[in-house]
N, C-alpha and C positions, 0 to 999 in steps of 0.2 A: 456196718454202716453207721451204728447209732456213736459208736462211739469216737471215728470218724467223724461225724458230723457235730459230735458236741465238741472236736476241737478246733472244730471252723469255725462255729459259732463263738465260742470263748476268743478267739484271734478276733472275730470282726468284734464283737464287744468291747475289748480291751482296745482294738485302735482308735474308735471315736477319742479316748484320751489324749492319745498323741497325737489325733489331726487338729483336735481343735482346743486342748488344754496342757500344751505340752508347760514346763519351767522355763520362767523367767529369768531366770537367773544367770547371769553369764560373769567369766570370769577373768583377770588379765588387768582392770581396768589399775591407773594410777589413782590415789588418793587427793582430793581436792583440799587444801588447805581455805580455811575462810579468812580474809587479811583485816578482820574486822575482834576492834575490843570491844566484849560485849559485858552490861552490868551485871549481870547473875553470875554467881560464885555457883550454883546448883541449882539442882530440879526437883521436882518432887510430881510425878504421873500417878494421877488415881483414874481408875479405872473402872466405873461400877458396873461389872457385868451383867449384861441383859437390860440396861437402864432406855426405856424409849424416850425422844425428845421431847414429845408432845404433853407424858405425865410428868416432868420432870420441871418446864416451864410453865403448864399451867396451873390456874388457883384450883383451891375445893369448892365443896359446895357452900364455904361460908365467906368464899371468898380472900382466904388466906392462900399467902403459898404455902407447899411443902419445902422449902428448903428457903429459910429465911436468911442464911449465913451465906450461899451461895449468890444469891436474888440479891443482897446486900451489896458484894464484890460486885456482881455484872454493874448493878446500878452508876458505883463509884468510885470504883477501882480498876477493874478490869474489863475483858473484850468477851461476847458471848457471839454462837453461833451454831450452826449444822454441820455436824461430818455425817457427811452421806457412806454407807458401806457398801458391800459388793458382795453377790453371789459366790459360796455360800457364805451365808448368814452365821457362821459359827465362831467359837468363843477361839480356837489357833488362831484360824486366817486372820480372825480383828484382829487380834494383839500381834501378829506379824506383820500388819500393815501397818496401823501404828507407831511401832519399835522399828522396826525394818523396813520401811518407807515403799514394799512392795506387794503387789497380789498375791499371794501364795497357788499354784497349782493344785489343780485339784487330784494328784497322783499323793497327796499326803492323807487324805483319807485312807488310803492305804494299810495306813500303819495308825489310822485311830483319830489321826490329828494331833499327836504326841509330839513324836518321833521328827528328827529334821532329814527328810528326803534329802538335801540337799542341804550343805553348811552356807550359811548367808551371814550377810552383815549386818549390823544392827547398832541404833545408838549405845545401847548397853557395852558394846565391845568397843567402843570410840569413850568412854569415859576413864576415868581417873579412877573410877569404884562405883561400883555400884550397889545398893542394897535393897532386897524384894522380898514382900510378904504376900502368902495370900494362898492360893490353890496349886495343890500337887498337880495338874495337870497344864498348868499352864508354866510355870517358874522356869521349872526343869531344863526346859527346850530351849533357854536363854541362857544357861550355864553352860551349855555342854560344846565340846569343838576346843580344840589348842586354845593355848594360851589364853582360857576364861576365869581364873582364879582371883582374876579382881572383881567377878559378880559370885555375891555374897546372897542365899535364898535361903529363906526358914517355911515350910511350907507346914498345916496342919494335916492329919491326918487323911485317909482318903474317902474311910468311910463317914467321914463327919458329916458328909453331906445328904441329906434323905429328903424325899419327896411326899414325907410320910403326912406331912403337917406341921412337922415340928417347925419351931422358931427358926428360920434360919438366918436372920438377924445375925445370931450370935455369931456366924461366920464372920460378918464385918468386923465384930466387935472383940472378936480373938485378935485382928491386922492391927487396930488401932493399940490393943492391950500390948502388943507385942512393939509395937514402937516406940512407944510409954516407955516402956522396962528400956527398951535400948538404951537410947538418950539417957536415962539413969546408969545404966550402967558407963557409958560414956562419959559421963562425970566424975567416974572416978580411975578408967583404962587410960591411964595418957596416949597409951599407943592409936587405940581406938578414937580418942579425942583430937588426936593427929590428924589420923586417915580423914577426916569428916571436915578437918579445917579447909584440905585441899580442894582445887578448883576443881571443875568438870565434874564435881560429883552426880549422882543422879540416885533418885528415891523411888521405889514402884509400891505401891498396894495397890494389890486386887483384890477386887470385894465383890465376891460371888451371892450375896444373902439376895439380892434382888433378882437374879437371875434364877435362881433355887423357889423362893417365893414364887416367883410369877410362874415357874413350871406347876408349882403345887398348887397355887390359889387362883393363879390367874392377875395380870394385868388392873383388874380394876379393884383385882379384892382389901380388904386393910390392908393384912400381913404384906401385900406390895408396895402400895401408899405409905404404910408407917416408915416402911426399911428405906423407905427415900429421905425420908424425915431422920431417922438415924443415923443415916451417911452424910447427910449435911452435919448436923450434928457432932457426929468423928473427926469432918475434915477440918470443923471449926477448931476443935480441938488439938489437932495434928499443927493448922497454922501459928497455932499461940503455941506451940511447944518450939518449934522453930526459931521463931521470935525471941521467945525466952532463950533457947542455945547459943543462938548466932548472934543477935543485937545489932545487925550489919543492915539489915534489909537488902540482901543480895542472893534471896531464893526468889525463882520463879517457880508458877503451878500451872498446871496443866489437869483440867478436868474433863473427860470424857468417857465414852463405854464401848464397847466393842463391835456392840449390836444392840437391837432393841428386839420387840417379840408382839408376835401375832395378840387380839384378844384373847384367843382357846389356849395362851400358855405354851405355843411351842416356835422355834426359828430355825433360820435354812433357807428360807427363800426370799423374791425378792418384792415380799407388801414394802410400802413406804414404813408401816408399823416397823417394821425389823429393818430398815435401812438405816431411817433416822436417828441418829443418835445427838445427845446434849455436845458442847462445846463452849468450856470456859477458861478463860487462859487469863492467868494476872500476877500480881508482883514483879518483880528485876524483869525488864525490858520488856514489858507488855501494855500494848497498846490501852488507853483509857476511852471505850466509844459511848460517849454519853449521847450522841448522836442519834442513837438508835431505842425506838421504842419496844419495850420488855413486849412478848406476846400473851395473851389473859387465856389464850383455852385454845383448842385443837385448832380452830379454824383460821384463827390469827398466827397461830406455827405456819400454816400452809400458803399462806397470803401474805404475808410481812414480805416486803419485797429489798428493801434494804438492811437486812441484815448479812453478817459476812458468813458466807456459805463456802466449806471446804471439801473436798473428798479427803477420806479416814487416809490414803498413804499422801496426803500432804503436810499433816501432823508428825513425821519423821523431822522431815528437814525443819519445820517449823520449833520443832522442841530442838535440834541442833547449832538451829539459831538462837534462841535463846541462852542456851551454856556454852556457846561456843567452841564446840568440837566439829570436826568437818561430817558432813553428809555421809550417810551411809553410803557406802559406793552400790548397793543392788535398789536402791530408793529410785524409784520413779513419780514422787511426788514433787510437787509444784510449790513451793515459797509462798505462802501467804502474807504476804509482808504489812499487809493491814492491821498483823496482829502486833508487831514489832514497835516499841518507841521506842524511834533513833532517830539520828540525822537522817536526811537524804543521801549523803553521800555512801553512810554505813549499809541503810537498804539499800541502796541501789548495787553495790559492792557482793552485798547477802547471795541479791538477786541473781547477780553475775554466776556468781561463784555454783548456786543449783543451774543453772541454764553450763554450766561448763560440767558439771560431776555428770550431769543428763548427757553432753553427747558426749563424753566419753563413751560412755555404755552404748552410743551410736556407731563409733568406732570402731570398736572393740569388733561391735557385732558384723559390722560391714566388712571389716578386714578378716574375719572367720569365713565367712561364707566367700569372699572373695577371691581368698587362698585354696578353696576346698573346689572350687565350681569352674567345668573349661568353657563354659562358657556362660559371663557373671552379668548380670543385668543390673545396672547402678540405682540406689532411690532416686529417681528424676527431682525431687523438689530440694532436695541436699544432699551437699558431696562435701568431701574432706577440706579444700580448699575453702568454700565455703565459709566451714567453720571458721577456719582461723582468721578470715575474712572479717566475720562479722562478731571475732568477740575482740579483734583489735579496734574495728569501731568503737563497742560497748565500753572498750577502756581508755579511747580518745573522749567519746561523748562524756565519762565521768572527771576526768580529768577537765573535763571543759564545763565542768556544772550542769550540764544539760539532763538532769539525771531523767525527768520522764523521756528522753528517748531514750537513752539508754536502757530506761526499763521496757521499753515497750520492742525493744530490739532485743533485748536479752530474753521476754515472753517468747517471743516468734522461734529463737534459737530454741528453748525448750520445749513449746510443741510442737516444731519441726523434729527435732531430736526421740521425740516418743512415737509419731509416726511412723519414723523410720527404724526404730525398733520393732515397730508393731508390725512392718513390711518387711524386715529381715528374720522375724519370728516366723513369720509365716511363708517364705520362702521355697518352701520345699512339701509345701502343702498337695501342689498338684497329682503329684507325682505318687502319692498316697492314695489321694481323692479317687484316681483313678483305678487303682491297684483293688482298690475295698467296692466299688461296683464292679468292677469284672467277678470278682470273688461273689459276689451277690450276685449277681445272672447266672454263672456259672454252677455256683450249687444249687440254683433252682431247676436250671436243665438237668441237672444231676441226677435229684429228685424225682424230677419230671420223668426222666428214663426209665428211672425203677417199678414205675407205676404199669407197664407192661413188661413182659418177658422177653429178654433180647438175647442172642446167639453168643458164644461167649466172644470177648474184645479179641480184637483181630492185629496182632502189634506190626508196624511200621519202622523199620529198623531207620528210614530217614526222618522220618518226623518225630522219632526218639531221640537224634542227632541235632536236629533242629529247636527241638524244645531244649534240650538240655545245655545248649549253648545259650537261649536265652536265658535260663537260669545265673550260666554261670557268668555270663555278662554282668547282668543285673547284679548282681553282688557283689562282683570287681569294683563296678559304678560307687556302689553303696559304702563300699569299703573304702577306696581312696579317696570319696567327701567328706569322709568320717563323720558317717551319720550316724544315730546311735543302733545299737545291734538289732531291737524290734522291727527297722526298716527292710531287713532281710529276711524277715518273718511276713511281712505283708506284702512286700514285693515280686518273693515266690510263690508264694500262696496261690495266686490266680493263675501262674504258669503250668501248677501241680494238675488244679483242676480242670483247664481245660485239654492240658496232655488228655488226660483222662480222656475227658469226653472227646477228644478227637479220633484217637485210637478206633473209637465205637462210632465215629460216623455215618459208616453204612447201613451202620442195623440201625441207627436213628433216622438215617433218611424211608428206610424200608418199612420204618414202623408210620413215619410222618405218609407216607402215599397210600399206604394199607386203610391207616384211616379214614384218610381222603379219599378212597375209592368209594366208600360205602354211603349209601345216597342217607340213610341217617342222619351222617355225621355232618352231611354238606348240608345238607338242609338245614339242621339246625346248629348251625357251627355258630351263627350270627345271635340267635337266642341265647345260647347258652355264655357267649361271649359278654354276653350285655348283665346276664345276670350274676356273673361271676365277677366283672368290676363292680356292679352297684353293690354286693355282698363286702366286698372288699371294702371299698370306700367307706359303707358301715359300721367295719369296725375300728377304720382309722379317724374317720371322724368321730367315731364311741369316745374318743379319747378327750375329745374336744367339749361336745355334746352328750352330758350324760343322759338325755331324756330317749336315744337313739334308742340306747340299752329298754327301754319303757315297751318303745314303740316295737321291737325286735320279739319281745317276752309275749306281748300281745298279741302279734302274730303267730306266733308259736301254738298261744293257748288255742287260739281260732282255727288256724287250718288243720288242727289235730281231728277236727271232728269231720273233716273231708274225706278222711280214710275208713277205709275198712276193720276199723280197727275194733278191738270188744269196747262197750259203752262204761265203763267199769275203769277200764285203763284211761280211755279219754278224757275222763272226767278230774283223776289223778291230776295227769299232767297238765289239764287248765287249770285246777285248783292252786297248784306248785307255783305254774307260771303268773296267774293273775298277783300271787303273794309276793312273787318276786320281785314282778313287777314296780311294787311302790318302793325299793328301797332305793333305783336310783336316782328316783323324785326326790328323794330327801337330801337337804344339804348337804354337803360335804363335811367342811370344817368350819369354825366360829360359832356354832353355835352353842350353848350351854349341855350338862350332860342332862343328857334323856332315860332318867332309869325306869321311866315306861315304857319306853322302847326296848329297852337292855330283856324287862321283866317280859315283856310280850312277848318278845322272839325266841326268850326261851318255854315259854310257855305255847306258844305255834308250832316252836318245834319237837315238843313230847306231843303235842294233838298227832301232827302229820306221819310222828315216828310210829305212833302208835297205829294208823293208820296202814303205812308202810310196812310192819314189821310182819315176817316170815310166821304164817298162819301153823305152819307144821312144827315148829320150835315152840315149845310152851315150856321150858325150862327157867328156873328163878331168873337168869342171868337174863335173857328174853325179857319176861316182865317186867321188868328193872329199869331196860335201856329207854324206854321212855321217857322215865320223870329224870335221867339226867339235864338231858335240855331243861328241863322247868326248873330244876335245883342250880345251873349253873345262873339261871335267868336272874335268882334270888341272890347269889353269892358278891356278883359283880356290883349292883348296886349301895347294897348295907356295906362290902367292905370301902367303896368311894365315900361313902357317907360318914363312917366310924373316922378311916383316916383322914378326912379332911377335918373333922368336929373336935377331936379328939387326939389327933397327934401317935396313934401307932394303931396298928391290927394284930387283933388276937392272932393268937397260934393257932387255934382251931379254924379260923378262916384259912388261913393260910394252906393248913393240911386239906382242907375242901378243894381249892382251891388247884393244886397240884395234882390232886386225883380226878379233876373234871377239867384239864386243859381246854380238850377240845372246846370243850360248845362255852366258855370262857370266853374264847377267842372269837366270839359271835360268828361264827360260820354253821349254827343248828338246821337254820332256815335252807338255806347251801346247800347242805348235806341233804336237806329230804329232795330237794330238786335233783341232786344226780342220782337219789336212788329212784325217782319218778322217772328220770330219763331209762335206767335200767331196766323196772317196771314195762316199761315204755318197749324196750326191744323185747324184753322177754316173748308178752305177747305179741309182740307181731313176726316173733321168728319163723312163721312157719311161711310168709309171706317174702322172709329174705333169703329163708332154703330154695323156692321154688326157682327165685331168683337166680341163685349160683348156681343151682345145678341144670337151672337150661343155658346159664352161660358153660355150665362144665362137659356138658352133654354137645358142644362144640357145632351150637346151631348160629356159631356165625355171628355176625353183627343183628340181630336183631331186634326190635323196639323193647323187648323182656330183656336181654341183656344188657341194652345199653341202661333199660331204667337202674340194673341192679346197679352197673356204674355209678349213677345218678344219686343213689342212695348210698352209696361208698362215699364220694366228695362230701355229699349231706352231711355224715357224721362227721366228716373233720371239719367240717367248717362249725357245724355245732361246738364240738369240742374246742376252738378255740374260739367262738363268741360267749362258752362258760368261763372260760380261764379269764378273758377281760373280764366281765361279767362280776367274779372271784375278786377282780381285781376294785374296780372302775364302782360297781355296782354295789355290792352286799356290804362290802369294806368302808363304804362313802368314803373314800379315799382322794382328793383332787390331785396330790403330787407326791414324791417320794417322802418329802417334807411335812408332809401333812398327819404324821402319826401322833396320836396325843401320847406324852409318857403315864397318865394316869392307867392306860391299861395294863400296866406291868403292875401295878402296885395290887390284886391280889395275892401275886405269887413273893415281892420284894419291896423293901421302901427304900432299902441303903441305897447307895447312887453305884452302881457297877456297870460299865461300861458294856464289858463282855455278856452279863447275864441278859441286861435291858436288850441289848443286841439280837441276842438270839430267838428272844421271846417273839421280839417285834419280827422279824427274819419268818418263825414257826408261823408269826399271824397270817404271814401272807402266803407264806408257802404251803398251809394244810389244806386249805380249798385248792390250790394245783393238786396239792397229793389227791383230794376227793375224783378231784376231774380225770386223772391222770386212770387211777384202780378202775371207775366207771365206763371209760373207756376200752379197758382189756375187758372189764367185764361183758361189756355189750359189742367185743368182739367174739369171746368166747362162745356165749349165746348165739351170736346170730352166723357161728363159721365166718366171718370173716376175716381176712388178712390182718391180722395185726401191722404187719411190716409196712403192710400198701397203706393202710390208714396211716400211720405214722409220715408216709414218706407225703401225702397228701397235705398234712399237718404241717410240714416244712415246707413246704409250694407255697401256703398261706401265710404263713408268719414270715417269711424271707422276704415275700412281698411285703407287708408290713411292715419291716425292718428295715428294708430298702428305702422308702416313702421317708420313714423319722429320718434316717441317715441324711437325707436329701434337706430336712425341715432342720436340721442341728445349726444352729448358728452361737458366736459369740460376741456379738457388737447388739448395739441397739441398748432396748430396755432390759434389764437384767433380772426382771421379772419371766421376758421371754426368754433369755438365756438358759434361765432357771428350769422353763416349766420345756423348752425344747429337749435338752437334756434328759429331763426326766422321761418323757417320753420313750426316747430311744431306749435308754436304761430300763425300761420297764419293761417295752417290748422283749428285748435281745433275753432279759430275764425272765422272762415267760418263756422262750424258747429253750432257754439251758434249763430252765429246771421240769421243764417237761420231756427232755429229750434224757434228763438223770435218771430221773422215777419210771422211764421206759426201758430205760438199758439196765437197772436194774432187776 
């Protein structure tokens, strides 16, 4: 069953992707030419990763800005502004949205955020050459796919980047040194010196030091502050290198960042902090907006109401307009034409030409599904005809001067056109929707059957006929809509299960009236019903509501002394619970680190261990296990301290460090509460045997055996108000998002992907492991079912899994996109990694 069930639960996990974050990307479209000459001979994209808008435009404290070469431009040269980003917050999707003028799916975390899921278009593959400096992890992914041998990337090492303290500046300042040298050597390569005359060229540095910074120091520290200071600095010196090559004035620039970043140093979600990003656009064909007044500190970023505000993938087509290469054809950004100086007729022409590459991609997608569906539902607000409708207008109206209608008619074609993208993406959503709640009721009945003893399944050789035509229907469907293969995975799924359960109907109905006979169960069928949603409810709203987790511990502590229980053990477990209790009080994320906390918790957790520990074991290793907690309390703080001051951590921390994982990982405190829960059963086993064995001694439904029931549910509901608890509580964790990278840095400073990964992965998964062992153990102890507790365990969490599934959305604020998702994901993974550590 367990392992059955861990690959239902992996199927329902894995579909929330496909229902609600499937790729954008679609494929077929014709390429739009722009019929427009535009001034810039090339481009030059800087990109300062991690860079937020608000420290980027505002002064210091002395009233200066940081970036006086940039501030200089906006003032009298060029166009400034907001690109908004989008959930997640990471340094791919920016730069894909960006270069590629589209959202990236979130099925490319997959592979790291490396890796191209899918091969896309991009202005770099629309230029004449390209040439890019900056980070191995970002370069790569814009080289790779046929025929990319005109993108040219020199990337620095991978380990260059550490979180250790070190200067990370110099990252910027390796991009800038290395385009110095080019240019020189350019002066003397004719061939080289060729390549670079030509049109359409296009320039990329990324400069990771502010991003690397603000992970190590944080957003308000110098080392963040100066490296803004430096990149102004660079690009000042980048634009006079230009100057000096070309002597044309036919480059334009393009300044922005990918994402910006929380105060506590970390992104991924959707604060305004991490949305916001700078937008500066000048030289060859960029608009001059003196018009607008510069903003002096946070408050006037958020209040300035005329300034020109863009979403991150309308910077595609906006840099495409600029060099004049046609729009990415996967771009679903929108022309900013505010930023452009030209005629009217040229923007208004621009304008056209994005509102036409847009419905293409409207097309495309309507005639895919059109052809695949028997029976096709049209977008009601635009059709094909339509189209050609209304861009023969758009090129009557230009033709006729009339350019603002024409533009305001070619707007309407492009949000129409993204609409109906966004109604043909979603298409075939229902039909899933529905597939993954059946699958969800289904394995809870499932469950729910294994929780008594039923006669063995009784097969039906027609309703084996009839199920298994639905099967094979369903995937015939599946197949000639040519949907992708996972559709056949979700689709049968719910067929599988409730075959299943129907085979067994009789003994479910036999068990359903058995119950029902017994005045018990009627009597209080209504009580227990009432108390098993409000249980529920509490832990789905825990999610929302950290103080629930307060309120939940505290009752805990209290009604322990209602039982009969030795005064010794009671005391334990209110002492556990009352400790526990304040950590979900405490904030989550932003606030600075607390190495009194860090130090106390480990020093509470050699008090409790010590407490706790097995009175019969007096062996060195015994005595020992206490002052780990207290040593690991010591290690976490002095080594944050060293590497932040100082710029690396000894090697002896390091070995401390690796040899006291656990209680590192702040989970000391944690651990003494599941051994107080264990504690907890020990002593009262004699009170759970009396229990089973008048249920075993087959006295019927009576008030002693139903209690033992009673106290069966008990523990599993227990058991997964720890694991949130684990999660929501001890972790002060608000989102998936929310992990600071400073924790890894006792054990590593170098930047590694995989190792940071799995640490942070071990962080949250060694309190499941705690819960998980306490669990058997205080099954062991008290003879109970492991199997029945387990399958109890999955009745609750399938509920709560169901509930997020329900809550999963991707419109609206992208804050809640963000934190819905995480939810669910957090859920689903509480249940798979407790359904691993059981079946192991």
């Amino acid at each position: 069953f367990f392992l059955i069930s861990l690959l239902v639960h992996l199927i329902l996990f894995v579909s929330v992707f496909d229902i609600y974050f499937t790729s954008p990307i679609i494929h077929g479209m014709k390429q739009i030419d722009l019929p427009v000459q535009v001034p810039a001979s090339r481009l030059v994209l800087f990109v300062a990763d991690g860079l937020r808008a608000d420290k980027f435009y505002e002064l210091d404290e002395k009233g200066e800005t940081r970036s006086p070469f940039l501030r200089n431009v906006v003032m009298n040269s060029g166009s400034w502004g907001v690109s908004h980003t989008r959930v997640p917050t990471e340094s791919r999707p920016g730069h894909v949205a960006l270069i590629a003028g589209f959202y990236e799916d979130v099925s490319a975390i997959l592979k790291g955020w490396k890796e191209n899921p899918i091969e896309f278009d991009s202005v770099f593959n629309k230029s004449r050459n390209t040439w890019a400096w900056g980070s191995p992890d970002i370069l790569p992914m814009f080289a790779r796919g046929e025929n990319m041998s005109h993108v040219h990337i020199d990337c620095y090492r991978g380990d260059t980047q550490s979180f250790a303290g070190d200067d990370s500046s110099l990252l910027d300042e390796w991009v800038f040194d290395k385009v110095e040298k080019f240019f020189k050597l350019a002066e003397t390569n004719k061939t080289l010196g060729g390549q670079l005359k030509e049109k359409n060229t296009v320039f990329f540095l990324h400069l990771l030091g502010i991003d690397t910074n603000g992970h190590s120091h944080y957003p308000m520290s110098k080392e963040y502050l100066d490296n803004i200071r430096k990149v102004d600095k660079g690009v000042e010196q980048v634009v006079d290198l230009f100057n000096q090559f070309y002597k044309d004035r036919k480059t334009a620039y393009v300044f922005t960042a990918d994402h910006g970043m929380t105060d506590w140093g970390s992104h991924g979600a959707g604060l305004a902090s991490e949305t916001l990003t700078p937008l500066v656009v000048w030289g060859a064909g960029a608009e001059k907006h003196n018009d607008l007044q510069m903003p002096l500190n946070d408050e006037s970023i958020k209040t300035t109401s005329n300034r020109r505000d863009v979403n991150q993938a309308d910077i595609a087509p906006l840099m495409s307009s600029l060099v004049g290469s046609p729009i990415p054809v996967n771009s679903v950004g929108e022309l900013p034409i505010e930023y452009l100086s030209m005629d009217s007729k040229s923007k208004s022409q621009l304008l056209h030409g994005n509102a036409q590459q847009l419905s293409e991609q409207f097309i495309v997608k309507m005639e895919s599904i059109k052809n695949k569906t028997f029976t096709f539902s049209p977008f009601p607000k635009l059709s094909h005809s339509e189209i050609i409708d209304m861009n023969r207008k758009v090129t009557a109206f230009i033709n006729q001067e009339k350019y603002e209608v024409a533009n305001e008619l070619s707007r309407k074609l492009s949000k129409l056109s993204l609409e109906g993208m966004s109604y043909f993406h979603t298409y075939h959503r229902t039909i899933l929707y529905i597939s993954i709640v059946l699958s969800f009721i289904g394995w809870i009945v499932e469950a729910a059957k294994k929780l008594e003893p039923l006669t063995p399944k009784q097969k039906f050789h027609v309703l084996s006929l009839l199920f298994a035509a639905g099967g094979i229907f369903t995937s015939l469907r599946i197949f000639v809509l040519d949907l992708p293969p996972s559709y056949h995975l979700y689709c049968t799924l719910p067929i599988c299960i409730w075959y299943h359960i129907f085979t067994q109907r009789y003994t479910i109905q036999a068990g359903m009236m058995y119950i029902l006979s017994k005045s018990f169960f009627v009597q209080k069928i209504a009580l227990y019903t009432t108390v098993s949603v409000i249980a529920m409810l509490a832990l789905v709203f825990s999610f929302f509501f950290r103080y629930i987790l307060t309120v939940e511990l505290l009752v805990f502590g209290v009604a322990i002394f209602k039982t009969p229980l030795p005064y010794k053990t009671k005391r334990y477990w209110a002492t556990v619970c009352t400790f526990a209790a304040v950590f979900p009080m405490l904030p989550t994320v932003g606030r600075a680190p607390n190495s009194f906390l860090v130090f106390g918790g480990g020093l509470m957790g050699g008090i409790l261990s010590y407490h706790l520990r097995s009175q019969k074991n007096n062996s060195v290793f015994s005595r020992l296990i206490p002052f780990l907690p207290f040593i690991a309390g010591c290690i976490q703080p002095v080594t944050m301290y060293i590497s932040s001051n100082q710029g690396s951590v000894p090697t002896i921390l390091h070995v401390l460090s690796w040899i006291c994982p656990m209680m590192l990982c702040s989970v000391s405190c944690f651990a003494c509460s599941c051994i107080a829960g264990y504690r907890l059963s020990f002593s009262s086993k004699g009170i759970l045997f009396r229990l089973k064995d008048s249920a075993l001694l087959n006295l019927q439904y009576t008030k002693v055996s139903n209690l033992y029931y009673i106290v069966h549910n008990l523990i599993a509901y227990m058991f997964l108000f720890f694991i949130v608890l684990a999660f929501f509580g001890v972790g002060n964790i608000a989102s998936i998002n929310s992990f600071d990278v400073k924790v890894v840095l006792p054990f590593l400073t170098k930047f590694n992907h995989l190792v940071m990964g799995l640490l942070l992965a071990y962080k949250v998964l060694l309190p499941y492991l705690l819960v998980a062992c306490t669990l058997c153990c205080i099954a062991v102890v008290s003879r109970t079912n492991l199997q029945q507790l387990c399958y109890a365990v999955v009745i609750v969490s399938d509920v709560m899994g169901m509930h997020f599934f329900f809550l999963v959305q991707d419109s609206g604020s992208w804050l809640d996109i963000g934190t819905s998702i995480s939810h669910y994901v957090i859920c689903m993974s509480m249940v798979l990694s407790v359904l691993i550590f059981l079946a192991a």
